[in-house]
N, C-alpha and C positions, 0 to 999 in steps of 0.2 A: 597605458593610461586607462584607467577604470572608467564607465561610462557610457562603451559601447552596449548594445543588444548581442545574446549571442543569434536570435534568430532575425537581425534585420534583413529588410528585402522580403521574408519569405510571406506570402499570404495565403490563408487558410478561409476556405468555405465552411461555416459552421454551422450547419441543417439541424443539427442534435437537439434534441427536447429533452424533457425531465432534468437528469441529472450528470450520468456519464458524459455524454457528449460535449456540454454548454462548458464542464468540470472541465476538461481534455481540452477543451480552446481557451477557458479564461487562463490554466499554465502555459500554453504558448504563447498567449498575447502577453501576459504577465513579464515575459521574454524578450519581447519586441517586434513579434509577428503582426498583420497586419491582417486581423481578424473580420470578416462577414457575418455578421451572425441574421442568417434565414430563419425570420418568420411565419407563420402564416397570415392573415391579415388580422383576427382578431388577435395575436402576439403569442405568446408561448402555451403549449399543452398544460404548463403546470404553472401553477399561480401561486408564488409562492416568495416571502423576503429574502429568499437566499439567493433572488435570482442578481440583484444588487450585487450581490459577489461574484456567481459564477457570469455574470454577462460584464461585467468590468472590462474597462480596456478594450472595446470592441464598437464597430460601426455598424448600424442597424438596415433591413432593408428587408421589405415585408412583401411575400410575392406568396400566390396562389400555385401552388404546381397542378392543379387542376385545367390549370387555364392555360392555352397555348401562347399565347403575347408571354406569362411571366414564366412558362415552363422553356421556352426559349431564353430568357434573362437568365434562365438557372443556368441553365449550358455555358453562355456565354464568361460567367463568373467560375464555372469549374475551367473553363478552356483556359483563363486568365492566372490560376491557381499552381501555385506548387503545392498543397495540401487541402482535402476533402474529408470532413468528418459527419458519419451521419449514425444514429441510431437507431434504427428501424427496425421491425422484424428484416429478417432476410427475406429476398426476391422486391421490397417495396420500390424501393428505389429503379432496381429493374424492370418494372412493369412502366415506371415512370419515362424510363428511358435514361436514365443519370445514374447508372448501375457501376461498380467498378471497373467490369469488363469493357464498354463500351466509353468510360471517360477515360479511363486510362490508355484505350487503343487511339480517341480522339487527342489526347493531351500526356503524351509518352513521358514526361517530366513531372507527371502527376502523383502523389502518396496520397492515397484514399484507403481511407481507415474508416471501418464496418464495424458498428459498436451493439449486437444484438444479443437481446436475451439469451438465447441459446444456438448455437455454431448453425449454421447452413446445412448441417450436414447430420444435425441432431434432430431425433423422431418427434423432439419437443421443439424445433423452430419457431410452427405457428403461435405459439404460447404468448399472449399478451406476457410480455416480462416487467411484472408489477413488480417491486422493490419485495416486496411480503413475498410474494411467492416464489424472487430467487431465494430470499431466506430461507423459508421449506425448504426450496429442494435443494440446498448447500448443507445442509447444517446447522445454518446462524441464530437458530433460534435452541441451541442448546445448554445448558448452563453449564459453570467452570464444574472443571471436576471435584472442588473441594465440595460442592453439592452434591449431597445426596440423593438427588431426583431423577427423574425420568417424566418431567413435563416440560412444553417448549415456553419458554421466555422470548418473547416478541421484542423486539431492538428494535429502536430508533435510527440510530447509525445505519447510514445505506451502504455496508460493507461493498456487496457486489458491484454497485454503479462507483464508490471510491475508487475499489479496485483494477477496475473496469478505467476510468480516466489513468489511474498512475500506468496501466500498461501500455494504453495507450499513445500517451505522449511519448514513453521512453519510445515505442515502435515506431513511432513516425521519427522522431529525431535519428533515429539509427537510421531508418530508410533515409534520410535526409544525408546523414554521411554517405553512405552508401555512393547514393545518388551523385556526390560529389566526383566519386571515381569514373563513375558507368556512366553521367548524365541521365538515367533513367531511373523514373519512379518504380511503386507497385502497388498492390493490392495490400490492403491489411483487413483479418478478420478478428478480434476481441471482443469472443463470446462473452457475456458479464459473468455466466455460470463457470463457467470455464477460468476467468481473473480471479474468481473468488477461493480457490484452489492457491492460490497464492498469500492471500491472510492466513490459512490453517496449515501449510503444509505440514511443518514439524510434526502436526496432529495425528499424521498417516503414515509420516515415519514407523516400520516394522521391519524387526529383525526374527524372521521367523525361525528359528531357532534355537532365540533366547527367549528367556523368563522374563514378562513386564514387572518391572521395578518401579512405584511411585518414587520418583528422587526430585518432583517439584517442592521448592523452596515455601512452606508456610508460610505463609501471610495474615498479620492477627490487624483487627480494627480496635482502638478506642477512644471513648468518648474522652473529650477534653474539656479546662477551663472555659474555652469559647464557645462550648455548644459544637465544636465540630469535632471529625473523626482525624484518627492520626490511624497510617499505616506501617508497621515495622515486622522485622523478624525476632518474633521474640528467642529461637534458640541463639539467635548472635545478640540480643540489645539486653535482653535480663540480667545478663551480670553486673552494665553497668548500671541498670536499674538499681540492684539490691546494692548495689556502691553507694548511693546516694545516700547520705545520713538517716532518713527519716523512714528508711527501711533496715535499719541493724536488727529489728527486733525479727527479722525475717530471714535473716542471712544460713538457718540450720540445713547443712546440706541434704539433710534427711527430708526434709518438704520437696514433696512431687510438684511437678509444674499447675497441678490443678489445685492446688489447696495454695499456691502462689498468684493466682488467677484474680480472688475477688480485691489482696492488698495492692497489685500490681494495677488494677483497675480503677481503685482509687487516690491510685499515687497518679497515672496520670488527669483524674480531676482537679491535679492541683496548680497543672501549667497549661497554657495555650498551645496551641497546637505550633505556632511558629518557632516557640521555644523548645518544643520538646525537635523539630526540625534542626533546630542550630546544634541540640544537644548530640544527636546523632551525626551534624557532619561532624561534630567536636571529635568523635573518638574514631571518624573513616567508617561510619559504617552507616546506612539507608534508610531512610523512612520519611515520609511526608505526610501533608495533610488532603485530604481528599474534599475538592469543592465543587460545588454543579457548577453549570456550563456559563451562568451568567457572572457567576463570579471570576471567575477565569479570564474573562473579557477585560475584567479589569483588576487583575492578580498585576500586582508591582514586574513580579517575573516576567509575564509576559508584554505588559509596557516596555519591560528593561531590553529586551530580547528583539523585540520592535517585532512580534509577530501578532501582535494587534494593533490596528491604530481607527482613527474614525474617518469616516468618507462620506461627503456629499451624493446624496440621491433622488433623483427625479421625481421619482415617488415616497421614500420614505425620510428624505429629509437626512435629517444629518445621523450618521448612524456607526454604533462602532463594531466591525467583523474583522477579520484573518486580514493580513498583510502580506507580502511575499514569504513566501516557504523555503525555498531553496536560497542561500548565499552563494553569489560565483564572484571572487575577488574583482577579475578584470572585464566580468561583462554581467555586471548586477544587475535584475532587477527592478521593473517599478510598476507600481498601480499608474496609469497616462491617461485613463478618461475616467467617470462614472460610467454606468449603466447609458447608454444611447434611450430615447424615448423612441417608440415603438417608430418605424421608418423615418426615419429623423435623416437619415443621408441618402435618400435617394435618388436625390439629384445627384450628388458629386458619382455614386458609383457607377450611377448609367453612364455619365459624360466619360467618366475613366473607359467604359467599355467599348465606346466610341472612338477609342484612340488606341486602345491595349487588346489587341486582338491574340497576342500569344500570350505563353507563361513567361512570369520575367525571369529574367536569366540571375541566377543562383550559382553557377558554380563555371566552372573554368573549361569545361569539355562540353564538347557539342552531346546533344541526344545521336544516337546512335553510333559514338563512337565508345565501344566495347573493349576495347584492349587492355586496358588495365582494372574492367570488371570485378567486384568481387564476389566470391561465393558465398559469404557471410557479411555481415555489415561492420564486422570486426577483426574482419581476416586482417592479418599484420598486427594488432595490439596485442604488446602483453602487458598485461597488470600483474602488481607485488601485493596479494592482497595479507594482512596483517591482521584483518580483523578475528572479535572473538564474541564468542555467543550467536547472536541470529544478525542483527542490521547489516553491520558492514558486509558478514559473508553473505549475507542471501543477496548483499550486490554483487559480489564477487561472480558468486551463482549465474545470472542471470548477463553478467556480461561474456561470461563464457557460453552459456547457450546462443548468447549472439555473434559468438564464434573469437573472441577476444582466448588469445593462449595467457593464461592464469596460474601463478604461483602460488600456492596458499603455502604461507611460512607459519607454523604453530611453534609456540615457544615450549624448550625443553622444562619451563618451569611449571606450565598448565599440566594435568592431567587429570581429568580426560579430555579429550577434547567434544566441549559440548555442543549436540546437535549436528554433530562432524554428517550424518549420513543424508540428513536433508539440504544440508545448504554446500557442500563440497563434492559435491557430485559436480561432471565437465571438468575438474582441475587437475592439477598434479601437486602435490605433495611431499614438504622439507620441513621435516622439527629442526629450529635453529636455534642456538644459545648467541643473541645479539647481546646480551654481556658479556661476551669475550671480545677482547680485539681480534679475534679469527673471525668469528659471528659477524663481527658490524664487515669484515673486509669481504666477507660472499655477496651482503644485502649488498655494499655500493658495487661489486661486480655485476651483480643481477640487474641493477640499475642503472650499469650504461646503457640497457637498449631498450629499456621501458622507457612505457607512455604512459602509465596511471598508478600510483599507490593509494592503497585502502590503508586508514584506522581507524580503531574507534575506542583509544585508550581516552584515559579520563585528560583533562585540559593539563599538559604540560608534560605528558608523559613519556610522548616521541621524542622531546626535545631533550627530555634529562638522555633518554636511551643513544640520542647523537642522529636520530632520523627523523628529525623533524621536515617542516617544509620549508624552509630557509635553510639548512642543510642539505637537502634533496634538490633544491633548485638550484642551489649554486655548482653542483655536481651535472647536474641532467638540465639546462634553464627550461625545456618546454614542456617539465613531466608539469601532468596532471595529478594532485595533489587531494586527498577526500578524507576531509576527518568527520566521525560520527561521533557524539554523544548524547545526552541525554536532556541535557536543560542549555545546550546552545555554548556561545565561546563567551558570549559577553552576558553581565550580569550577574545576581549575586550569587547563583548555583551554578555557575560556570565550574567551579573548582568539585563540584560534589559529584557523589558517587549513584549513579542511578540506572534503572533498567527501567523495560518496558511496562510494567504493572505500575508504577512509579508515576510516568508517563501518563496514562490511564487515569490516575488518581487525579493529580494536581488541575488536569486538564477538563473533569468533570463525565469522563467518560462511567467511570464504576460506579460515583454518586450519580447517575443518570436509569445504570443498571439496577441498582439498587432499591430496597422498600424501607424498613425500617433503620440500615444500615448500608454504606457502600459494600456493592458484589465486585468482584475481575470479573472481566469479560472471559467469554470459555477461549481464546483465538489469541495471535499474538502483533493483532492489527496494525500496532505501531513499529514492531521491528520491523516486519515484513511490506511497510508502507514507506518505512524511510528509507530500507533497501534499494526498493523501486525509484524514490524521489531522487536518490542519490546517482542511480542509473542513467534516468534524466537529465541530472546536472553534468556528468562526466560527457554523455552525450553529446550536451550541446556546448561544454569546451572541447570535444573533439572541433564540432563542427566548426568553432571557432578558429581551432588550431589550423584547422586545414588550409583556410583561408587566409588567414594575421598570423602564424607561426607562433604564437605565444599561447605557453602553458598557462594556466591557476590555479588557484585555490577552492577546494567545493564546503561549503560546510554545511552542515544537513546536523536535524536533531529531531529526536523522539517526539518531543514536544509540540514541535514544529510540524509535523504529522498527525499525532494526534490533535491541535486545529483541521487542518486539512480535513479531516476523517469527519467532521461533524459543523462541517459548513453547511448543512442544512438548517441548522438550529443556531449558529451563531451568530446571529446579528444582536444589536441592542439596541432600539431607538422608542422614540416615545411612543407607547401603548403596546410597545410586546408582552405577548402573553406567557412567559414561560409555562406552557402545557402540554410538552408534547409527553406521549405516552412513555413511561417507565415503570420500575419496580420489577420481582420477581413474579408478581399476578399476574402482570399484562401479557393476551395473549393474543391482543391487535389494536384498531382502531376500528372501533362500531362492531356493531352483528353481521357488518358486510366484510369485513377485512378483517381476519382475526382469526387464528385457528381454535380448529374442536376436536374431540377426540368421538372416534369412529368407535366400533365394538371391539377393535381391534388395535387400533394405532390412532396418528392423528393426523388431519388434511389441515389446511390452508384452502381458505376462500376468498375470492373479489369477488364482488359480485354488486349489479346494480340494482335498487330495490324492483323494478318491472322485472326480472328476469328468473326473480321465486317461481312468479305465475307460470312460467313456460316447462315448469320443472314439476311431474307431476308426481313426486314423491314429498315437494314442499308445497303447494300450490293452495293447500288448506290454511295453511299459516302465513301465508303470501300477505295478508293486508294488515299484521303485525305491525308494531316501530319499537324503536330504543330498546329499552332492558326488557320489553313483551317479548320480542322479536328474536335477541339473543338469549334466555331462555330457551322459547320452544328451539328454536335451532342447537341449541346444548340436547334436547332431551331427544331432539327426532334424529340426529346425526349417531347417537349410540346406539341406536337400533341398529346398524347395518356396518358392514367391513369399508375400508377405506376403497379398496376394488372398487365395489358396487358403488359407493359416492360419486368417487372420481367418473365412473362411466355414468351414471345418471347424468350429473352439473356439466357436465361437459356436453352430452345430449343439447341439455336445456343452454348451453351457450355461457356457461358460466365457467368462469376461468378456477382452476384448483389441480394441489398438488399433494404427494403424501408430505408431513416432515419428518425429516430427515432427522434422528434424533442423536447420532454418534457422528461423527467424523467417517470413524473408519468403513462406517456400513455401506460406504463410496465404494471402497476399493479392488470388491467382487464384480461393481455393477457392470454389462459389457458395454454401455451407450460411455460411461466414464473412461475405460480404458480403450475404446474405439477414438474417442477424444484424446489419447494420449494422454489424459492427466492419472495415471495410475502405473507405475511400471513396476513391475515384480521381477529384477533381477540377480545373476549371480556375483555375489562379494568374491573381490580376491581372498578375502578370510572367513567372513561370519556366516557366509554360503546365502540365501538364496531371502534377498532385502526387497522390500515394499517403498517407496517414495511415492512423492507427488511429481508429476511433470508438467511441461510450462504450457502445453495446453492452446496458444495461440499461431496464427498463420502467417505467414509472411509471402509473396508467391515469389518475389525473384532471389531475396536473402533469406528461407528458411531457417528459422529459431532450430535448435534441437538439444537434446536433455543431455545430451555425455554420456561418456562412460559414467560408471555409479562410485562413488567418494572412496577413493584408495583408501588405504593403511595408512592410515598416519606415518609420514615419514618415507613411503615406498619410493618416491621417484625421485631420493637422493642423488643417483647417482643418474640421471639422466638430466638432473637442474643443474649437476655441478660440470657435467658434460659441456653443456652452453658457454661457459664460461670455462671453459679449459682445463677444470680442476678434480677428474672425474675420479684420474688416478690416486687422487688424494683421501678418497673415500674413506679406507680404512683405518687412517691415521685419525680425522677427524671424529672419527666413529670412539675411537681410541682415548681421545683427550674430551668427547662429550661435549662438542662443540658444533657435532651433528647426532641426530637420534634416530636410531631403525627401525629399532623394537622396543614395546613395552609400555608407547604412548596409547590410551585407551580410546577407541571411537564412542564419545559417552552418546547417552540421549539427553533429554529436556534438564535445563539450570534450573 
């Protein structure tokens, strides 16, 4: 019966300021966790509307840790705790005394999760990790490739700190099964620099040996009847275009696509953008209209979707932001409180502590008893993953790094397989023709001993194929079940065909990028978000299972992530200002936060106005403001190499970084691949491949990257082994019912 929480019982101490952190507990409480959320007294570091969302669903209680009475209250509430999340530089907390190491040896049942700008163990630790200046130093401030530039575009979107909450949670929930077997917590560390290597991987994908091929999908904008932009692919939509009657006079195949540019632009002046939407699902093929973030809020889609709705708030009153993200058939979901007003429970939690001297008991094994430990927090699952392009498999991905054994089944019908080398690394590999009745009889073989199947075909397409999840569960009752797509199962694009840039549009992300027209973002934020969110939700039906024995259903969408992705800006209530910064000019917020270009390249600055003065390469222009200010800072910052900057501002106390202007220009660095997020190794065929790796710590269940993404097809015969059919190999091989050879490892759709 639907209703349950999958996280009841469990209570999490939420220390976390800004973003990451508050993000990373308002998903678990969203769950049913029994959320803390630590103050300090005058209330949060960042003051801001979004906090209405990310504090949701949580109990308030506002304590000084400077102070011994409430630094002991803090103890007292981690001792209490099955989960700890904080975001602080690294060592804070441990100067404190409430450090991982020392709560987890007092509170051996403890998952304490460590959300810092840069790893423990990175030369940039101490680095105030201002939002801006993980941008710099990730990359996020580069623009898509269909631009032609080499200047940084400054984002809104707090990629790192998103990324940074979506790994989060998935690692605590995993530590949380885990812990189910071992009775014993751990440590978690999710560097944000470090998460954010997870929005761009595909980006660093390199097959050094081959020729880079642009074979990204064009994407064209046009103006419509409404004043708004529509997005499509004109080499697939233009034909039905020149179909339409009012273009016959254009139909001569002799016209190049540019001398068809200014009729085709006027022909869509002559519909709204919804229609020329309908017109496109009409013939199966993509396109939508592209709207800022406020209109999204109340797009009929996402009413329909129920991934917005409106909510009571303390302070802002009635307001409408993001609704639950994730769908779990048998233990959904809900928003359970507003925002708490600043220590509003601190009576009930003290009295609780009065009583609740241990952690509560979570799972069926005492702490300390080991015997049936695991080495990964996934050791025993196998997953059927099915997915294709980036979402579902960069779940796939990531549950195998957490030690889940992974089938990735590619259909003999796809070729290539795209993005096969970043997101199918850790699996093994079977091309299957599930249109055969041979085909379907391996997957249900494969699936007596699974726990989790991936898709993320369009709505209905498992089901025509005979693998849906009402087939799969009446076969397997406890598998876990994960469909991904693009506009959700319910509503009127349920049935429509979409990807990530799509996603992007509708949802106000590229209208947000954009200046005189919507840009794509350069990253593939939303696959590689719902991957993760997806991760999370299999997660915590693990966790469910382990407990209730009952499988379900996960449903996860594009859409539904990119919300998530820009919950700093979505709220709506009376007197919002939509202004936050956009366009392809912006290259911050103020003369203090905003990158400049050096003689050489470009920095990133934070900086508070008293801290010019201490800087005596600016100290002349110190008593500057607004557009005076930025200015001389434009003209004094070309004078000198980014080197020389960065050691001056940093002298003077002032936080700064190079940016970062390519992706790949990571992939040399040694602090990056000391972090593990860069691995350069040998292909069983294409010889000697570049990825991104997953870059976070685990200290008792160690995450780890796999071997690097087979041949398509290579471990036929050791998938059909499992299943007794190994001898069969060549026959199937023979009738094209399994594929060996010939299926291609593509790159980017």
């Amino acid at each position: 019966m639907a209703g349950a929480f999958a996280l009841d019982g469990i209570r999490v101490i939420d220390f976390g300021q800004y973003i990451a952190g508050p993000m990373a507990a308002m998903l678990l409480a969203d769950f049913g966790a029994d959320v803390i959320r630590v103050d300090p007294p005058d209330g949060p570091r960042f003051k801001t509307s979004a906090n209405a969302t990310w504090n949701r669903g949580k109990r308030s209680i506002a304590l000084n840790l400077k102070d011994q009475s409430d630094l002991e209250t803090a103890r007292q509430l981690i001792a209490s705790a099955d989960v700890v999340i904080e975001n602080f530089r690294p060592g804070v907390m441990d100067r404190l005394g409430l450090g991982p190491a020392a709560m987890t040896e007092m509170n051996s049942r403890l998952v304490y999760c460590s959300l810092p700008g840069f790893a423990s163990d990175d030369p940039r630790a101490g680095l105030p990790a201002w939002e801006g200046l993980l941008g710099a130093a990730t990359g996020l401030f580069s623009s898509h490739a269909s631009i032609k530039t080499d200047v940084p575009v400054y984002t809104a979107i707090p990629y790192a700190s998103d990324f940074g909450a979506l790994l989060a949670v998935t690692s605590i929930t995993m530590a949380l099964h885990a812990r189910e077997f071992s009775g014993l917590g751990q440590a978690i560390e999710v560097p944000l620099f470090n998460a954010t290597f997870n929005a761009f991987s595909g980006k660093v994908m390199k097959v050094h040996d081959a020729v880079e091929v642009d074979v990204a999908s064009k994407w064209e904008h046009m103006r419509c009847k409404d004043g708004r932009w529509f997005m499509y692919l004109p080499n697939r939509f233009n034909k039905h275009l020149l179909a339409l009657p009012e273009m016959a006079q254009w139909r001569d195949p002799a016209l190049t696509p540019e001398q068809l540019l200014k009729p085709i632009a006027e022909l869509f002046l002559t519909r709204t953008t919804s229609e020329w939407e309908d017109l496109c699902a009409n013939v199966g093929l993509e396109g939508i209209a592209s709207n800022p973030g406020v209109d999204w809020l109340h797009h009929p889609l996402a009413e329909a979707t129920r991934i917005v709705a409106d909510f009571d708030d303390p302070e802002l009153g009635r307001f409408r932001g993001m609704d639950i993200n994730l769908r779990l058939s048998k233990t959904p979901g809900a928003v359970r409180a507003p925002r708490a007003r600043l220590d509003a429970h601190r009576a009930e939690i003290l009295k609780e502590l009065e009583t609740r001297s241990a952690a509560p008991s979570g799972s069926t094994h005492a702490a300390g008893n080991h015997t049936d430990a695991l080495h990964s927090a996934l050791e025993g699952i196998k997953v059927l993953d099915l997915g294709i392009i980036l979402a579902s498999p960069s779940c796939g991905r990531t549950l195998a790094e957490f030690g889940a054994n992974v089938v990735k089944i590619d259909s003999a019908h796809r070729n290539p397989v795209n993005w096969h080398n970043d997101v199918n690394r850790a699996k093994r590999s079977i091309v299957l023709d599930l249109k055969t009745q041979e085909g379907l009889d391996i997957f249900w073989r494969l699936l007596e001993d699974a726990d989790v199947v991936l898709e993320n075909f369009r709505k209905g397409v498992a089901d025509k194929l005979g693998i849906g999840y009402e087939a799969c569960r009446a076969r397997r009752p406890g598998i876990i079940y994960c469909s991904v797509n693009a506009y959700g199962r319910i509503g009127p694009f349920a049935d429509r065909p979409g990807r990530e840039v799509l996603a992007q549009a509708i949802a106000g992300m590229s209208y947000r990028l954009g200046s005189e027209k919507p840009v794509l973002n350069p990253l593939n934020g939303n696959d590689y978000g719902t991957g993760l969110m997806t991760c999370y939700g299999i997660a915590m039906a693990l966790l469910h299972r382990k407990r209730n024995g009952e499988g379900q259903f996960v449903d996860s969408a594009l859409i539904y992530t990119a919300t998530l992705l820009q919950t700093n800006m979505l709220q709506d209530f009376k007197g919002k200002q939509w202004n936050e910064p956009h366009g392809q000019e912006c290259r911050g917020i103020g003369a203090l936060y905003r990158c400049y270009q050096a003689s050489d390249a470009w920095l990133f600055i934070a900086a508070k106005p008293e801290q010019l003065a201490h800087c005596s390469e600016l100290a002349d222009i110190a008593e500057k403001t607004g557009t005076d200010l930025e200015q001389a800072l434009e003209q004094r910052f070309r004078s000198q190499s980014v080197e020389n900057w960065v050691a001056a501002l940093t002298r003077a106390g002032i936080t700064t970084h190079r940016v970062i202007m390519k992706f790949m220009d990571h992939m040399d660095n040694p602090v990056v691949r000391a972090q593990g997020l860069s691995l350069t190794r040998e292909h069983d065929e294409l010889g000697l491949v570049t990825t991104a790796g997953p870059g976070i710590k685990l200290s008792r269940t160690p995450i780890k990257a796999g071997r690097p993404a087979p041949k398509p097809g290579s471990d036929a015969a050791s998938i059909l082994g499992d299943i007794g059919m190994a001898h069969e190999l060549d026959r199937l091989v023979r009738e094209k019912v399994v594929v060996v050879d010939g299926i291609l490892p593509g790159g980017a759709s």
